[in-house]
PyMOL CGO cylinders between C-alpha atoms (Angstrom):
from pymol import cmd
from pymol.cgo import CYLINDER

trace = [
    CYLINDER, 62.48, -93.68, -4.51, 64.69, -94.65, -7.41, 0.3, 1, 1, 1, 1, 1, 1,
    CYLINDER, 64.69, -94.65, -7.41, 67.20, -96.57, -5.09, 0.3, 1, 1, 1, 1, 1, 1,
    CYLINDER, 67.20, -96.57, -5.09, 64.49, -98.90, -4.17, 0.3, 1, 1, 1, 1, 1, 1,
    CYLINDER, 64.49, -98.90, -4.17, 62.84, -99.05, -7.41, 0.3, 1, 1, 1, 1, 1, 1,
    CYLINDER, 62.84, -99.05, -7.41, 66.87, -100.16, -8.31, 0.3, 1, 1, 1, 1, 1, 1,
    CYLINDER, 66.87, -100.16, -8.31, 67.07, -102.29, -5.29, 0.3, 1, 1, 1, 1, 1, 1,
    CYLINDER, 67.07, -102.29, -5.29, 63.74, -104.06, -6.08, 0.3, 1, 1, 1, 1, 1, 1,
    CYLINDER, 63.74, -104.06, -6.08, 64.47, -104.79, -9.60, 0.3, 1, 1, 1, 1, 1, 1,
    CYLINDER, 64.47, -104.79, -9.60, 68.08, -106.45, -8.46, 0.3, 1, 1, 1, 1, 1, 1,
    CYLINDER, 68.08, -106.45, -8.46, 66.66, -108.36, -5.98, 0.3, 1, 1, 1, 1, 1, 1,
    CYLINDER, 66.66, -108.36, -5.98, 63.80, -109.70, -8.77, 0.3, 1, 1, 1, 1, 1, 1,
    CYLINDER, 63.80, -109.70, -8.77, 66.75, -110.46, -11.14, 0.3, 1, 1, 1, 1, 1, 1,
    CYLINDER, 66.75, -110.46, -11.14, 68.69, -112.22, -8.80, 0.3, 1, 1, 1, 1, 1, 1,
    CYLINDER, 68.69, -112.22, -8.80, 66.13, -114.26, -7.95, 0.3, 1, 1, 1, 1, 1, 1,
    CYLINDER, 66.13, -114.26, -7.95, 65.21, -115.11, -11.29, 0.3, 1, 1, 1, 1, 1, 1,
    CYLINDER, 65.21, -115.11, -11.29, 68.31, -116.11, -11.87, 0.3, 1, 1, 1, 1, 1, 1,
    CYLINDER, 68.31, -116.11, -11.87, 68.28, -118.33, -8.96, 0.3, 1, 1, 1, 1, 1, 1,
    CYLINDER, 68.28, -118.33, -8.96, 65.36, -120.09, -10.01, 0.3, 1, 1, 1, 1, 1, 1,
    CYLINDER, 65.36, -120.09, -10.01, 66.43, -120.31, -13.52, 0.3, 1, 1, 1, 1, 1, 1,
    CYLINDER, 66.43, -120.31, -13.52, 69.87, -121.49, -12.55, 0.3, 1, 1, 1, 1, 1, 1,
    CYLINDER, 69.87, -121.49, -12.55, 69.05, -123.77, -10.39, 0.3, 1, 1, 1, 1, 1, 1,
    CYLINDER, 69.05, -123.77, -10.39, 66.90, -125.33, -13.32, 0.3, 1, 1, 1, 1, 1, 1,
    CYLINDER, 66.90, -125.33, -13.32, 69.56, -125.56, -15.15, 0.3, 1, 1, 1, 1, 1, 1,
    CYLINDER, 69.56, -125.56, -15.15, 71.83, -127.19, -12.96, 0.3, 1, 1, 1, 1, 1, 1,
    CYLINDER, 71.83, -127.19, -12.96, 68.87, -129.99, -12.38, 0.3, 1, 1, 1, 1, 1, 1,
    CYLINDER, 68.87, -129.99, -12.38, 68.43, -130.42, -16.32, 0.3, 1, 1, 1, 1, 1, 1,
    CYLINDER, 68.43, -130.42, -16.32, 71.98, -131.21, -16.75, 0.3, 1, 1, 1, 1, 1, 1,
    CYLINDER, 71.98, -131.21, -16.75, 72.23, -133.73, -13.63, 0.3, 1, 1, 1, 1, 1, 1,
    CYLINDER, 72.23, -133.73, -13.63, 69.84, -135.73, -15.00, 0.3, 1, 1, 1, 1, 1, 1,
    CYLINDER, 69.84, -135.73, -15.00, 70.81, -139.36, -15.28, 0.3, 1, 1, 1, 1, 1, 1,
    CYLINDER, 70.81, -139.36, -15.28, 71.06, -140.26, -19.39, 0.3, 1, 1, 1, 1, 1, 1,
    CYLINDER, 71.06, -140.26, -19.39, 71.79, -143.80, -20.93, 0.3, 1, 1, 1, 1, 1, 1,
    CYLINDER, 71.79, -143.80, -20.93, 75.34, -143.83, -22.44, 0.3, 1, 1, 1, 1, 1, 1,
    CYLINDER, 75.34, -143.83, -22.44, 74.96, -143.15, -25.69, 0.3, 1, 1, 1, 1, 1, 1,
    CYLINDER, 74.96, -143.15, -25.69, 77.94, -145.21, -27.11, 0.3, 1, 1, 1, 1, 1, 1,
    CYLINDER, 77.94, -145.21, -27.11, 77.45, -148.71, -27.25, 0.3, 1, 1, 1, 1, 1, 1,
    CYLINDER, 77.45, -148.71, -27.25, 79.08, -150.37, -24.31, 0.3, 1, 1, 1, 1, 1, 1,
    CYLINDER, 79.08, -150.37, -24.31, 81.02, -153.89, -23.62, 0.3, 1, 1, 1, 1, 1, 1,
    CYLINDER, 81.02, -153.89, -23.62, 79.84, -155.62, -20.76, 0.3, 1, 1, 1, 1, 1, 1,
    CYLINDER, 79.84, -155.62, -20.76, 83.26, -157.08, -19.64, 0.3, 1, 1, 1, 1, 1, 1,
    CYLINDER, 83.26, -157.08, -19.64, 83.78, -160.77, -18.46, 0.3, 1, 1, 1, 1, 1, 1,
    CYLINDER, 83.78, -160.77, -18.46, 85.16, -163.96, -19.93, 0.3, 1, 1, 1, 1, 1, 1,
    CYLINDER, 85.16, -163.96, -19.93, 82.91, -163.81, -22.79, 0.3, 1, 1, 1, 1, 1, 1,
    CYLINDER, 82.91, -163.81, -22.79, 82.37, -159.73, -23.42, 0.3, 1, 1, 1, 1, 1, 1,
    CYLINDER, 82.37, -159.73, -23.42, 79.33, -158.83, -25.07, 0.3, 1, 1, 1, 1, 1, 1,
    CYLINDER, 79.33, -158.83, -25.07, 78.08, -155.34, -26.86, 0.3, 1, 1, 1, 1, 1, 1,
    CYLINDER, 78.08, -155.34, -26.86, 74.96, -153.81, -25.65, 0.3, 1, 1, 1, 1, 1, 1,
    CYLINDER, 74.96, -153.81, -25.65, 73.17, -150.43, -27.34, 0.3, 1, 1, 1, 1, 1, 1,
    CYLINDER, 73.17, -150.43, -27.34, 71.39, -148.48, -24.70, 0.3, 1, 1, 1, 1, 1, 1,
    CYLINDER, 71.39, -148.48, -24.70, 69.59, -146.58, -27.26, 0.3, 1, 1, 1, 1, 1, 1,
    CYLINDER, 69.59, -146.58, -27.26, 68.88, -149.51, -29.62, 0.3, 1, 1, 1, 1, 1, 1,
    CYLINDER, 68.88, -149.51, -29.62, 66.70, -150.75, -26.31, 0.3, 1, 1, 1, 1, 1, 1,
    CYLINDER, 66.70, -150.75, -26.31, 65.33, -147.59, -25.15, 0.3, 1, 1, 1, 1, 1, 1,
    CYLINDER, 65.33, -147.59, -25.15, 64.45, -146.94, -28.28, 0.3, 1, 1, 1, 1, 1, 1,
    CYLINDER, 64.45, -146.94, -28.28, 62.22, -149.76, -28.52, 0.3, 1, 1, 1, 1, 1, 1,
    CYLINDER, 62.22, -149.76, -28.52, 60.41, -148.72, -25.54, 0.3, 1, 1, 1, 1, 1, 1,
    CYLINDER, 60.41, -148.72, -25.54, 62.65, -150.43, -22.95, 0.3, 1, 1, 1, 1, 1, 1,
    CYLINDER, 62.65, -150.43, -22.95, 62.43, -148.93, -19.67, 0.3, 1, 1, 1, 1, 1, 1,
    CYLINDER, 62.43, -148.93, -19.67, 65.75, -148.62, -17.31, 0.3, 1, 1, 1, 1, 1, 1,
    CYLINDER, 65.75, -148.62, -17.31, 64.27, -150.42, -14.87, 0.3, 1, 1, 1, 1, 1, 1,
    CYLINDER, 64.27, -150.42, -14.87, 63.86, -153.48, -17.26, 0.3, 1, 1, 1, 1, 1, 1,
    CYLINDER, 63.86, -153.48, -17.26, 67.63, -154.17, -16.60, 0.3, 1, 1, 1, 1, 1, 1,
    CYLINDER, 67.63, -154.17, -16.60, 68.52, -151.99, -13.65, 0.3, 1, 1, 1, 1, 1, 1,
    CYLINDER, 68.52, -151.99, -13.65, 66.33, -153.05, -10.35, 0.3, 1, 1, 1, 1, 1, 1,
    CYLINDER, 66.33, -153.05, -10.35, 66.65, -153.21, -6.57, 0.3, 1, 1, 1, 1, 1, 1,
    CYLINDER, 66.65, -153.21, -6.57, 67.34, -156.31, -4.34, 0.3, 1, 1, 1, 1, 1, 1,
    CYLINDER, 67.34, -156.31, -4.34, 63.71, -156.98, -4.54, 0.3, 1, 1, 1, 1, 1, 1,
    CYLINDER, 63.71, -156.98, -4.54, 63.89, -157.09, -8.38, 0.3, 1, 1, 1, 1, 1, 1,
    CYLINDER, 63.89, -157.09, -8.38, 62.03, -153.73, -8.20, 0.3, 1, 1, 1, 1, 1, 1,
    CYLINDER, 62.03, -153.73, -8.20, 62.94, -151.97, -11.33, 0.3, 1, 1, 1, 1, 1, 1,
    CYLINDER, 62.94, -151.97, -11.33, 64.68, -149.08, -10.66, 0.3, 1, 1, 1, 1, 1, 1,
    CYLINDER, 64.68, -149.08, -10.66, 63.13, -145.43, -12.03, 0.3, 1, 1, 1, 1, 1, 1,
    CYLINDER, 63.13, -145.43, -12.03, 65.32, -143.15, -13.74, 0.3, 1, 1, 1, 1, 1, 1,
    CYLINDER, 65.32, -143.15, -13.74, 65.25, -140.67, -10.61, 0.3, 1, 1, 1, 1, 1, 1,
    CYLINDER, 65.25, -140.67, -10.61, 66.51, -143.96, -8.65, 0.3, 1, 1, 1, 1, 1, 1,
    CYLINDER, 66.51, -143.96, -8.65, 69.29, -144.60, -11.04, 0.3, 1, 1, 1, 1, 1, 1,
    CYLINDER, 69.29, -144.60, -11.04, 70.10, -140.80, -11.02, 0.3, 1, 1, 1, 1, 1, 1,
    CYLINDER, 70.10, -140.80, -11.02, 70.73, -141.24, -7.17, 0.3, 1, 1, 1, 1, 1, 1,
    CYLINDER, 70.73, -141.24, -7.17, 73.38, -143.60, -7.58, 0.3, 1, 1, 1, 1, 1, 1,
    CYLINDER, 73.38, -143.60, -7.58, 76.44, -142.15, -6.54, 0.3, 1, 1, 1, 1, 1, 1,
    CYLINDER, 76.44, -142.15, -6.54, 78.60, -145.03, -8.28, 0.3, 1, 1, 1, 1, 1, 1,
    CYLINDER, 78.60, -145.03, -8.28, 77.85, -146.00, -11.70, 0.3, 1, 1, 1, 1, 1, 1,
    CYLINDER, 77.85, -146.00, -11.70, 79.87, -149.46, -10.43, 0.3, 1, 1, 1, 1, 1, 1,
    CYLINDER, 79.87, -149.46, -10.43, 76.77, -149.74, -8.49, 0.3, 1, 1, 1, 1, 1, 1,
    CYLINDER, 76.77, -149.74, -8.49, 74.78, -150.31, -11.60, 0.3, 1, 1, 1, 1, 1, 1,
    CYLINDER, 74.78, -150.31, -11.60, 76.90, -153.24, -12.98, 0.3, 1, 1, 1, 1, 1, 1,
    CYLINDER, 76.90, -153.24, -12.98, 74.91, -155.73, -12.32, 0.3, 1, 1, 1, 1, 1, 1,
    CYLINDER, 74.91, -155.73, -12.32, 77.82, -157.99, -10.73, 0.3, 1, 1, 1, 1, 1, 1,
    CYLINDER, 77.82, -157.99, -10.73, 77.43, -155.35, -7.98, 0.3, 1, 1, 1, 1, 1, 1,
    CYLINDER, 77.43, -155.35, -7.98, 75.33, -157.74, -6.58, 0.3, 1, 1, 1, 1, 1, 1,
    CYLINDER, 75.33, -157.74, -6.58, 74.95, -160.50, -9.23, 0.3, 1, 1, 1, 1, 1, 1,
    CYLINDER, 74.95, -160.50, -9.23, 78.45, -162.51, -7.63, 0.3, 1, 1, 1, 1, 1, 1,
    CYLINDER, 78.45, -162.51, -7.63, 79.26, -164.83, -5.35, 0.3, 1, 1, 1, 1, 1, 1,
    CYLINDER, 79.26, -164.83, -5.35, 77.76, -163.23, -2.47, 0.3, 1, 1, 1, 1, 1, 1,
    CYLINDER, 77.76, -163.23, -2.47, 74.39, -163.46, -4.47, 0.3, 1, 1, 1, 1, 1, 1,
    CYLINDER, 74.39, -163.46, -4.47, 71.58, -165.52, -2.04, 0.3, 1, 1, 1, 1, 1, 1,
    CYLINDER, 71.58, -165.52, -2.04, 70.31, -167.25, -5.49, 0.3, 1, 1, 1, 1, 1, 1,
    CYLINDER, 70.31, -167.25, -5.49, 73.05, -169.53, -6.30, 0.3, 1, 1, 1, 1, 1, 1,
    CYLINDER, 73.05, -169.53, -6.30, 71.47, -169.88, -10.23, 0.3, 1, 1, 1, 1, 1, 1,
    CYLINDER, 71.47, -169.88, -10.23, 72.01, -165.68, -10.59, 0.3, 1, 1, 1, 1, 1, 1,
    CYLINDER, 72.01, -165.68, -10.59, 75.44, -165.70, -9.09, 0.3, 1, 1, 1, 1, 1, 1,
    CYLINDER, 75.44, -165.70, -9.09, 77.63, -165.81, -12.44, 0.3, 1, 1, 1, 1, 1, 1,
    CYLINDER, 77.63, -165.81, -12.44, 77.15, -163.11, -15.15, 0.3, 1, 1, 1, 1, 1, 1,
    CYLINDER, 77.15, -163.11, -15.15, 76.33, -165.43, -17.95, 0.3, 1, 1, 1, 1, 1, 1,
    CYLINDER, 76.33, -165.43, -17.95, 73.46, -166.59, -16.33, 0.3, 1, 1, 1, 1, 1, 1,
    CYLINDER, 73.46, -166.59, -16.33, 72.24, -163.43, -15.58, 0.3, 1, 1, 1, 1, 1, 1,
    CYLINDER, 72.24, -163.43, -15.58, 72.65, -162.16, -18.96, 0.3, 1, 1, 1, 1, 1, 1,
    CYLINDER, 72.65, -162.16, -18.96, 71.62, -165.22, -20.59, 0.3, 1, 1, 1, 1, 1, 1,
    CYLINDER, 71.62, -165.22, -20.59, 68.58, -165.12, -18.03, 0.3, 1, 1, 1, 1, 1, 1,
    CYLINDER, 68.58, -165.12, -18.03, 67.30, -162.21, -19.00, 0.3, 1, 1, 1, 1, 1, 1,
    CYLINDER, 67.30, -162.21, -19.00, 69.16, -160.96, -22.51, 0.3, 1, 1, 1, 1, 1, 1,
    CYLINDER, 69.16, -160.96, -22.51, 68.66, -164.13, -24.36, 0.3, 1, 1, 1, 1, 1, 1,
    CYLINDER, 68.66, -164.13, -24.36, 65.04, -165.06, -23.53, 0.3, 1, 1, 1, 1, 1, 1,
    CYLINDER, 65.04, -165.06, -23.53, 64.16, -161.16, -23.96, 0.3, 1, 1, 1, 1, 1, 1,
    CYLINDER, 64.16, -161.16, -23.96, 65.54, -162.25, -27.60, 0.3, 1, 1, 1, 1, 1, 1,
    CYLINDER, 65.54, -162.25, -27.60, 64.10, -165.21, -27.96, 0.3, 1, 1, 1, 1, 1, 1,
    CYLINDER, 64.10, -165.21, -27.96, 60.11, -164.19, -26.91, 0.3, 1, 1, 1, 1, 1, 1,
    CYLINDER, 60.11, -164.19, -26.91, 60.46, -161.24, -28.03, 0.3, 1, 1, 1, 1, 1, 1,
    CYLINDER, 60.46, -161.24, -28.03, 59.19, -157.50, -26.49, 0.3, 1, 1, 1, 1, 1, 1,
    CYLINDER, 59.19, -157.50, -26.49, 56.28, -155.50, -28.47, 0.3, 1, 1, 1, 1, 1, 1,
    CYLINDER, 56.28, -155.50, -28.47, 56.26, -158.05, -31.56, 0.3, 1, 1, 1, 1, 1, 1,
    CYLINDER, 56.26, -158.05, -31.56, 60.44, -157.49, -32.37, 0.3, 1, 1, 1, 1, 1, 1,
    CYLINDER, 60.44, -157.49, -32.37, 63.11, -160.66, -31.35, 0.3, 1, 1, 1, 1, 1, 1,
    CYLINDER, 63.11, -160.66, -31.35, 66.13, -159.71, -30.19, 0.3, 1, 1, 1, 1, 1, 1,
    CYLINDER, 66.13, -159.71, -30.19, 69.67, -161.38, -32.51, 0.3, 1, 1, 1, 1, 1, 1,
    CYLINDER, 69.67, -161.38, -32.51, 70.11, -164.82, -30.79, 0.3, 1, 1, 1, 1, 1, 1,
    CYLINDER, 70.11, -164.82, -30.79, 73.42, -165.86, -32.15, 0.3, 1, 1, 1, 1, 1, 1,
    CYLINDER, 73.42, -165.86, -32.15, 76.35, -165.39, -30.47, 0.3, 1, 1, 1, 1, 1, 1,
    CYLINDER, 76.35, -165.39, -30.47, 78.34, -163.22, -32.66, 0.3, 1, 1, 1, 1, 1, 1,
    CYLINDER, 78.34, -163.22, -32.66, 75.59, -160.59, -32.52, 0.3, 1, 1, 1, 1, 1, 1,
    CYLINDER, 75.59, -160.59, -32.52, 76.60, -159.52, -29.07, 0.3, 1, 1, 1, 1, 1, 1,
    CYLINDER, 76.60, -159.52, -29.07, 79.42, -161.11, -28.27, 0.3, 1, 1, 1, 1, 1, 1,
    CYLINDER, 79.42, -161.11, -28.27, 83.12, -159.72, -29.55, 0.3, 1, 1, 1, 1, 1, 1,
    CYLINDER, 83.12, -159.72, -29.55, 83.93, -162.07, -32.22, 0.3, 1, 1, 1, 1, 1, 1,
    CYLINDER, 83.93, -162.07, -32.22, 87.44, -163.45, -29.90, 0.3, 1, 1, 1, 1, 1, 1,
    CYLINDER, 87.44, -163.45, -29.90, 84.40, -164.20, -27.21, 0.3, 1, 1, 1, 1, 1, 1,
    CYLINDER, 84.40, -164.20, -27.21, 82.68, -166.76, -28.92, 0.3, 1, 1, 1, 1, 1, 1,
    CYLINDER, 82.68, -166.76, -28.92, 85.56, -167.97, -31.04, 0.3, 1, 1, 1, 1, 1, 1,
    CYLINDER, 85.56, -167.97, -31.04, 85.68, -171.73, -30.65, 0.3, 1, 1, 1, 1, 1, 1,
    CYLINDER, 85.68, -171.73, -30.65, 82.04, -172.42, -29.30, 0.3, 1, 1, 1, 1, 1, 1,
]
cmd.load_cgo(trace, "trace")
């Protein structure tokens, strides 16, 4: 009787721990914005703040969508098994059907500068080019 009260209560704890575990292990493979600012690389490289956006109620997907232009969820971005796969040169390049989204200038410009300009929930984005780009970037403009 006590070696399968023992038994029964080792089996419970094991599977607690299995369950528990295994929430743990899905917590900390969830998919979180860097939390350093980053430079976008290119001729001209620019600063962006993950935070700074997310914190203004930015969404990933505002930035980070499908080929449709489908923004991407969080548990969509979390499935990507290459962060290169994010960039968006991945498919913003020369290979790019839209000719006018082919370069990353005007894909950032596209979508950076006129989220700056107009605005998103009453706050403007900086709009000159110092403000995100490295100062040796727009030296000379």
């Amino acid at each position: 009787m006590k070696t399968s009260t023992i038994c029964s209560r080792v089996v419970l704890a094991v599977a607690i721990f299995l369950v528990l575990g295994s929430g743990a292990v899905q917590v900390a493979a969830q998919t979180v914005a860097p939390q350093d600012e980053i430079t976008i690389k290119g001729k001209k490289p620019a600063r962006f703040n993950h935070q700074t956006h997310l914190g203004m109620g930015l969404s990933c997907g505002t930035c980070h969508h499908d080929q449709e232009h489908t923004p991407l969820t969080v548990e969509a971005i979390a499935a990507v098994t290459d962060v290169a796969q994010l960039h968006c040169v991945s498919c913003h390049n020369s290979e790019f059907p839209n000719q006018d989204l082919q370069k990353a200038k005007d894909v950032f410009h596209g979508r950076c500068k006129t989220c700056h300009q107009e605005g998103y929930q009453g706050k403007k984005g900086p709009k000159k080019c110092g403000a995100c780009h490295l100062k040796k970037a727009y030296e000379g403009c």
